[in-house]
Backbone as CSV, one residue per row, in Angstrom:
resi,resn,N_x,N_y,N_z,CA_x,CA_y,CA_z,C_x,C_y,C_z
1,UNK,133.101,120.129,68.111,133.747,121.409,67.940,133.909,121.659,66.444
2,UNK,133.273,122.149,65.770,133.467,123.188,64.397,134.281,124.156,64.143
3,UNK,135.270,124.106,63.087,136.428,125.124,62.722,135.731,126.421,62.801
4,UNK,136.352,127.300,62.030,135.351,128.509,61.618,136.598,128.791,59.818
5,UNK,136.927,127.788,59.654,138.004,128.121,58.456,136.800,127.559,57.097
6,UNK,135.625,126.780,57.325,134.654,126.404,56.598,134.870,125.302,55.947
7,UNK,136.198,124.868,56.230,136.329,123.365,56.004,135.568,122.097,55.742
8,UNK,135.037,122.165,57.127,134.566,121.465,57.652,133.155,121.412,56.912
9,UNK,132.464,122.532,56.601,131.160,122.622,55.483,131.611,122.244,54.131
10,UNK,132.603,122.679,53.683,133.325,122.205,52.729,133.306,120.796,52.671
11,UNK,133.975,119.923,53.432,133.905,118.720,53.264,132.920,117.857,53.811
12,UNK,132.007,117.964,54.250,130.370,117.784,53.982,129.752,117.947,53.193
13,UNK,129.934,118.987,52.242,129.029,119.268,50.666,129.704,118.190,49.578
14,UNK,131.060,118.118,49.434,131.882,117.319,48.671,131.730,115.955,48.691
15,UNK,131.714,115.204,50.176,131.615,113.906,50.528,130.637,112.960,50.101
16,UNK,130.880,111.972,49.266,130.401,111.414,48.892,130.972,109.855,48.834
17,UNK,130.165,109.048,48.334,130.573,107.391,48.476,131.575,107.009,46.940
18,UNK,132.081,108.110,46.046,133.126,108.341,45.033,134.381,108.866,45.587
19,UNK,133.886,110.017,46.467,134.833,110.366,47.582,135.758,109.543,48.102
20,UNK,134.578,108.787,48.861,135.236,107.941,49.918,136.182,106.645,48.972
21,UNK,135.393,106.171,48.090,136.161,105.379,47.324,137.909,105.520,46.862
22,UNK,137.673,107.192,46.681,138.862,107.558,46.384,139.767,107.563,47.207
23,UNK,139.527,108.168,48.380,140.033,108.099,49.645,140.747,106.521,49.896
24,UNK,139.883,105.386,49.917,140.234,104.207,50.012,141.294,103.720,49.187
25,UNK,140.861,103.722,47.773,142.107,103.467,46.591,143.282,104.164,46.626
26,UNK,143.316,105.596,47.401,144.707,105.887,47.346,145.427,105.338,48.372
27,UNK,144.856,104.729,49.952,145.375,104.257,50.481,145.923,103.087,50.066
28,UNK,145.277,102.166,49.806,145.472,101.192,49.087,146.388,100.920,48.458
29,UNK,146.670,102.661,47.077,147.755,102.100,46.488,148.932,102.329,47.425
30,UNK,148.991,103.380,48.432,150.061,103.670,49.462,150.568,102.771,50.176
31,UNK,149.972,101.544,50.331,150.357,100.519,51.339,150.581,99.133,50.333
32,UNK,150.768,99.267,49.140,151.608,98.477,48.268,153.192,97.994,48.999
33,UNK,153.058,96.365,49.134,154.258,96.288,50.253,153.685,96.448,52.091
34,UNK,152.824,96.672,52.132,152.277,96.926,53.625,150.884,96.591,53.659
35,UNK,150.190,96.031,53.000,149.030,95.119,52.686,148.504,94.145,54.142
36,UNK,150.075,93.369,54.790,149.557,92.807,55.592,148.824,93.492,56.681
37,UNK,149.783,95.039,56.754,148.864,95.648,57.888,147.483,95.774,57.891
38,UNK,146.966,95.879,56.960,145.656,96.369,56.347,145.152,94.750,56.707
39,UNK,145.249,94.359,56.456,144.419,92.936,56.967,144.628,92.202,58.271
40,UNK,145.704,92.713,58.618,146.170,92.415,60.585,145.282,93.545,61.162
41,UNK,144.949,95.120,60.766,143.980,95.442,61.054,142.686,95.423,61.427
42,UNK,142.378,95.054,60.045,141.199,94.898,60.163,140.447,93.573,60.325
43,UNK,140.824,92.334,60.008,140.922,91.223,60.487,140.798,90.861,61.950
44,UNK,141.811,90.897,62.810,141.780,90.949,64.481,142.094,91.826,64.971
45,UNK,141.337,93.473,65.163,141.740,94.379,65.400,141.925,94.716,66.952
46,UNK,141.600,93.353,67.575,141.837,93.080,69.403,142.873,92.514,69.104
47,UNK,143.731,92.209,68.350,144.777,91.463,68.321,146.320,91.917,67.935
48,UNK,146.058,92.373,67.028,146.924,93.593,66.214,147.776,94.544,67.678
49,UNK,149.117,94.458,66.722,149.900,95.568,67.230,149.529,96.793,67.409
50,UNK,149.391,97.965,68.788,148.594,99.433,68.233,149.552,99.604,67.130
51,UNK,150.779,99.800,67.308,151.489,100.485,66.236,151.077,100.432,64.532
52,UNK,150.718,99.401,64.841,149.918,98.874,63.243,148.917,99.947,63.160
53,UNK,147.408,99.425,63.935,146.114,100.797,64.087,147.132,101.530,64.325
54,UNK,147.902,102.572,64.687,148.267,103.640,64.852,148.481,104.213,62.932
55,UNK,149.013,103.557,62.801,149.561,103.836,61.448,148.712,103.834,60.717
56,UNK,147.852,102.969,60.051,146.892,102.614,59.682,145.830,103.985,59.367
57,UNK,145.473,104.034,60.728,144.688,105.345,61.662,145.483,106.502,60.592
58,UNK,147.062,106.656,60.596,147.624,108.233,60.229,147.198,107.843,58.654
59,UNK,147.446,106.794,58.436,147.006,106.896,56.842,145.703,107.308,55.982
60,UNK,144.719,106.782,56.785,143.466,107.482,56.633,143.433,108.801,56.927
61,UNK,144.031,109.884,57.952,143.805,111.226,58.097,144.515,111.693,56.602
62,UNK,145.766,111.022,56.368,146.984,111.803,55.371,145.817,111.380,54.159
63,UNK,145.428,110.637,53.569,143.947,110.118,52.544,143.413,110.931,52.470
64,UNK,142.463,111.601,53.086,141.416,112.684,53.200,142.170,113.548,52.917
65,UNK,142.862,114.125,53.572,143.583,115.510,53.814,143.637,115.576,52.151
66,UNK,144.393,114.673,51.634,145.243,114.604,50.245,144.448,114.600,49.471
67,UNK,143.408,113.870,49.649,142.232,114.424,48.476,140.992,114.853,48.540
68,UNK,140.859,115.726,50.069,140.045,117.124,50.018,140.543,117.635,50.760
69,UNK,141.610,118.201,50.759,142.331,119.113,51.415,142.099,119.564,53.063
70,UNK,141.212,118.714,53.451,140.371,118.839,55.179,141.288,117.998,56.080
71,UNK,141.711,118.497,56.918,142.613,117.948,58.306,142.201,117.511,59.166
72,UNK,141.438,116.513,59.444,140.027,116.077,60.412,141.191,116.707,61.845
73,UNK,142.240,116.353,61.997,142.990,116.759,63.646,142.410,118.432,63.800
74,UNK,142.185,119.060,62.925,141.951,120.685,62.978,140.552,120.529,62.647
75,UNK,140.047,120.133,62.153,138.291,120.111,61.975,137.727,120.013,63.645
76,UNK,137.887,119.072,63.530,137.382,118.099,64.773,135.989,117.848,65.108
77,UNK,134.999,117.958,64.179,133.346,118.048,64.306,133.460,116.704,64.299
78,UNK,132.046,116.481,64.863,131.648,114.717,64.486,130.985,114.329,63.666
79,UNK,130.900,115.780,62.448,130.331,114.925,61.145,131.386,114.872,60.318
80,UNK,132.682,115.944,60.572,133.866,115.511,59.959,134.093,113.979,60.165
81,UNK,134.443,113.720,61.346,134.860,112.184,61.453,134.140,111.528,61.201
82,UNK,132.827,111.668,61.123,132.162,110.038,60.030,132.398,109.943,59.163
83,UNK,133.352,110.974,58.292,133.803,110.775,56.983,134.834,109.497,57.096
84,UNK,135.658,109.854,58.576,136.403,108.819,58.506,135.973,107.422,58.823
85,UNK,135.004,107.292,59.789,134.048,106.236,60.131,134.203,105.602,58.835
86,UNK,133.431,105.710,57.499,132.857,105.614,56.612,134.340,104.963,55.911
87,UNK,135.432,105.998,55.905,136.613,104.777,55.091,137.147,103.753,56.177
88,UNK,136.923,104.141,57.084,137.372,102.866,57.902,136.680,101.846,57.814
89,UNK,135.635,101.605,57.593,134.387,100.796,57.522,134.263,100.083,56.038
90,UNK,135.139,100.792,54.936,135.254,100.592,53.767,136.788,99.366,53.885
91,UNK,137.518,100.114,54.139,138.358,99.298,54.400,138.352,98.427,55.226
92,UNK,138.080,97.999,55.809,137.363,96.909,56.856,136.509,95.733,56.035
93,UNK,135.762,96.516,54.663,134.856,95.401,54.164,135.805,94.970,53.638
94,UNK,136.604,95.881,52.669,137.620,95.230,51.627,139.062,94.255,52.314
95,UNK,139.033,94.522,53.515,140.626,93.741,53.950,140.601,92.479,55.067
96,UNK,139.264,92.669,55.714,139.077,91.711,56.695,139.330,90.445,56.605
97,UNK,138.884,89.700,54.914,139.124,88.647,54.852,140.068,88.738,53.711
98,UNK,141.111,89.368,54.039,142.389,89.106,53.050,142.682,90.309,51.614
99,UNK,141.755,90.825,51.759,142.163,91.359,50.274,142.686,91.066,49.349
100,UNK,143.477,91.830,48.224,144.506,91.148,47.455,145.578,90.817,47.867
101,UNK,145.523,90.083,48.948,146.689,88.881,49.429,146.451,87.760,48.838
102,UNK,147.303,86.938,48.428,147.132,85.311,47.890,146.788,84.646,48.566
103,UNK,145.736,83.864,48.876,145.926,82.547,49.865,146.826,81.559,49.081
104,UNK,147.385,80.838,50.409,148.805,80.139,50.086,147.909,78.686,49.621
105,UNK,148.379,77.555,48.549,147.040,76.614,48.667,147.826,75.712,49.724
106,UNK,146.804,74.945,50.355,147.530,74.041,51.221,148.110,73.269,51.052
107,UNK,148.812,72.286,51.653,150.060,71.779,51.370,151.682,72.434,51.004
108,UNK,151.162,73.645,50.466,152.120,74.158,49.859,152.722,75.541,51.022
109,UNK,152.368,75.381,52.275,152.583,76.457,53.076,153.891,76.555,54.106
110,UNK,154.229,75.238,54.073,155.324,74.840,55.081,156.586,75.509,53.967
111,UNK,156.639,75.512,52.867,157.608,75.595,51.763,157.558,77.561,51.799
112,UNK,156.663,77.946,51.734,156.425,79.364,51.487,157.231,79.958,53.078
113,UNK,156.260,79.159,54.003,157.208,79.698,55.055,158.503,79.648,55.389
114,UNK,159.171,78.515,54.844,160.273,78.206,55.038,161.472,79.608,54.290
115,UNK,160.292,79.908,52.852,161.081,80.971,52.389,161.167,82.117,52.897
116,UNK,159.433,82.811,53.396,159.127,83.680,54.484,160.656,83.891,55.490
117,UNK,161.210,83.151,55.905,161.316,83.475,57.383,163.564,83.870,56.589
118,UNK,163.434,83.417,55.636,165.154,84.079,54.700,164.840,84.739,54.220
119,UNK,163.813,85.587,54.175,163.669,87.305,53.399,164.186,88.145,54.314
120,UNK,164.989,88.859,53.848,165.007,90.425,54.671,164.162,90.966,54.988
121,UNK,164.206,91.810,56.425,162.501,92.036,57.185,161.733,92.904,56.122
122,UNK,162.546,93.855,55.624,162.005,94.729,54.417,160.975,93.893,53.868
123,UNK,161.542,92.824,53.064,161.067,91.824,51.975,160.015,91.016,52.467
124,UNK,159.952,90.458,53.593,159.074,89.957,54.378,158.009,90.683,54.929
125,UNK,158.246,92.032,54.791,157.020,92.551,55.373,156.070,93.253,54.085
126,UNK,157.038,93.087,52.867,155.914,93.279,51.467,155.287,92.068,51.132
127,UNK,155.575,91.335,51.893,155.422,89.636,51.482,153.505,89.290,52.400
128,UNK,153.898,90.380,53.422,152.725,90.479,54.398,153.213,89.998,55.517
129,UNK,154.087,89.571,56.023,154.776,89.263,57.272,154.717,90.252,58.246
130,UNK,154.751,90.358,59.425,154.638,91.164,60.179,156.254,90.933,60.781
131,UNK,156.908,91.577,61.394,158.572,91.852,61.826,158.512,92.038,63.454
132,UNK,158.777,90.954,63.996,158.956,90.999,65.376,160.179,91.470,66.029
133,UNK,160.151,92.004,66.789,161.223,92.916,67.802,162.339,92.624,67.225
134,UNK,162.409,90.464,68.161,163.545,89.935,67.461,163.957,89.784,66.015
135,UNK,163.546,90.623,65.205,163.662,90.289,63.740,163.235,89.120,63.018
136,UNK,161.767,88.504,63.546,161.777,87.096,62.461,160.264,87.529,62.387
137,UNK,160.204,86.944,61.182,159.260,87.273,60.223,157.846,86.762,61.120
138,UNK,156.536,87.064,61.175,155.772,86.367,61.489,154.590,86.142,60.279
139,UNK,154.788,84.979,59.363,153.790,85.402,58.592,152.370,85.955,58.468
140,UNK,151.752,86.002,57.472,150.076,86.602,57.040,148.940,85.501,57.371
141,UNK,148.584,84.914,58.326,147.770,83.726,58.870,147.172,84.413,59.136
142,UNK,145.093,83.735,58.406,143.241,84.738,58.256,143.280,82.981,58.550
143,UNK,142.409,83.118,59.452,141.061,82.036,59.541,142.034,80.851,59.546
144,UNK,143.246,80.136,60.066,144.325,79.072,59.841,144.584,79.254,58.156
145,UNK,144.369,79.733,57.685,145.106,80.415,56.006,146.233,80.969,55.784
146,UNK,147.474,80.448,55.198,148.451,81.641,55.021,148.483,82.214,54.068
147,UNK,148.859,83.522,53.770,148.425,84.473,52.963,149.804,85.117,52.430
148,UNK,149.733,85.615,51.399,150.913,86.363,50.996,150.470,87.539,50.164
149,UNK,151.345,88.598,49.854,150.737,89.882,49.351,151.990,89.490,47.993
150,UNK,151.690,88.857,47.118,152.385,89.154,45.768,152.510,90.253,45.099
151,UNK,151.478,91.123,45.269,151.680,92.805,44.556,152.903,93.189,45.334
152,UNK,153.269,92.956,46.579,154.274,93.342,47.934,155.281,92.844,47.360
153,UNK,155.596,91.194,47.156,156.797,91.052,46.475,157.311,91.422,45.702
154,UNK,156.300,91.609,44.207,156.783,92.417,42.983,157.479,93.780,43.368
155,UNK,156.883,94.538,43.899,156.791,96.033,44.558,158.435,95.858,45.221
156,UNK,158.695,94.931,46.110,160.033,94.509,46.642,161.118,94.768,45.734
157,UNK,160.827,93.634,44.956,161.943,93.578,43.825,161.950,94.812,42.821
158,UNK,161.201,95.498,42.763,161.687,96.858,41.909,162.583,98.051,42.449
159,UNK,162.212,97.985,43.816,162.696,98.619,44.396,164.382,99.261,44.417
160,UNK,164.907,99.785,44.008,166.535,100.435,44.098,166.657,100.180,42.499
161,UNK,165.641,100.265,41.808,165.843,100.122,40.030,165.995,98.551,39.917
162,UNK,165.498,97.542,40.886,165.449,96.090,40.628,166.629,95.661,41.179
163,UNK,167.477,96.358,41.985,168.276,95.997,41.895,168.768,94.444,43.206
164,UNK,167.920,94.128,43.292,167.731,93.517,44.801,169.096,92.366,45.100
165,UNK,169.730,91.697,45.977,170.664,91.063,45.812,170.403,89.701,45.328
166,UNK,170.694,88.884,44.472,170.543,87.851,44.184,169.716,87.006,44.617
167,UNK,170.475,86.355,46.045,170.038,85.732,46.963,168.724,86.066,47.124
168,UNK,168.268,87.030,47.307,167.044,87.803,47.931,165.567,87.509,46.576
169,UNK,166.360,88.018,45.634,165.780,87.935,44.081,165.175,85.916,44.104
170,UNK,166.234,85.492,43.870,166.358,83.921,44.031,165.090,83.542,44.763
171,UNK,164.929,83.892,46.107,164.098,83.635,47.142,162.987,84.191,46.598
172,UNK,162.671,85.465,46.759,161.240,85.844,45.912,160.949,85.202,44.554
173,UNK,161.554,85.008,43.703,161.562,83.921,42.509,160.608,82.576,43.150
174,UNK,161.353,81.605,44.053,160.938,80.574,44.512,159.483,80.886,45.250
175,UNK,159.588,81.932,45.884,158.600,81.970,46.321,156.955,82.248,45.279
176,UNK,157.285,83.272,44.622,156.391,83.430,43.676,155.971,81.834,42.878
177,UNK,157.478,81.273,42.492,156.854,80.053,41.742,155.929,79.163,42.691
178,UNK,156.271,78.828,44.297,155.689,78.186,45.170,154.150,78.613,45.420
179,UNK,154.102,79.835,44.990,152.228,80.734,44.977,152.166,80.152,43.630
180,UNK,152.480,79.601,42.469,152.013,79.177,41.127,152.098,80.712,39.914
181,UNK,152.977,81.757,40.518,153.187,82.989,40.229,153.971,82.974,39.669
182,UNK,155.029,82.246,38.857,156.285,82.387,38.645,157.035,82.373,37.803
């Protein structure tokens, strides 16, 4: 189904693999702190929470939209959506096996988790943790690897003008030093 608002030709003449790049990097920077989703995504995407793909999914439409002004939900052609094909597929190369998440080195993972699981879910889920019903952290585990999103922690602690509570600060501290970050 084709608009008749010309959109949709519009963003077919424009689209390109700079495009799409762009498209990707702004998500990217949008999910600073939410990193793990992007790799619980695309990683085991039979596995994954929908709510995760759900989100995920809105972030790529709000991407496009934002930087070519095209609403694929109001387009609705199917050469519109290979635009999205195309960042999904991008993001998929870039996150599947971890992206800029840290791998944790081994040995050193029982200690990270231990800190993992005294973060506030907030903090834990910039950390790449995923937040279960019951509130406990589930960490960022690719391939038996644990993983952490350090851009997520930093991003944490700035947050309210830095103001984070001690305790909390303390813990991301340890933790960063336990990644060799610190």
């Amino acid at each position: 189904m084709d608009d008749d608002s010309g959109w949709n030709d519009l963003l077919l003449r424009l689209w390109s693999e700079d495009v799409r790049d762009a498209v990707v990097e702004r998500i990217e920077e949008a999910t600073v702190g939410r990193r793990g989703w992007l790799v619980r995504v695309f990683a085991a995407p039979e596995a994954v929470r929908g709510e995760l793909t759900e989100t995920v999914h809105a972030l790529v439409l709000a991407a496009i939209r934002d930087e070519t002004g095209a609403d694929l939900d109001v387009l609705g052609s199917q050469a519109a959506w290979e635009c999205y094909e195309e960042v999904w597929e991008e993001l998929s190369r870039r996150w599947s096996g971890g992206g800029r998440t840290r791998l944790v080195e081994l040995g050193r993972e029982p200690a990270v988790v231990r800190l993992l699981a005294v973060l506030p879910a907030e903090a834990a889920v910039c950390a790449g943790a995923d937040v279960r019903a019951d509130g406990t952290a589930e960490p960022l585990w690719l391939q038996g690897r644990l993983r952490v999103d350090v851009d997520g922690l930093r991003a944490y602690l700035q947050l309210d003008g830095g103001r984070a509570p001690s305790a909390v600060y303390d813990t991301i501290q340890a933790l960063l030093g336990a990644l060799g970050d610190g």
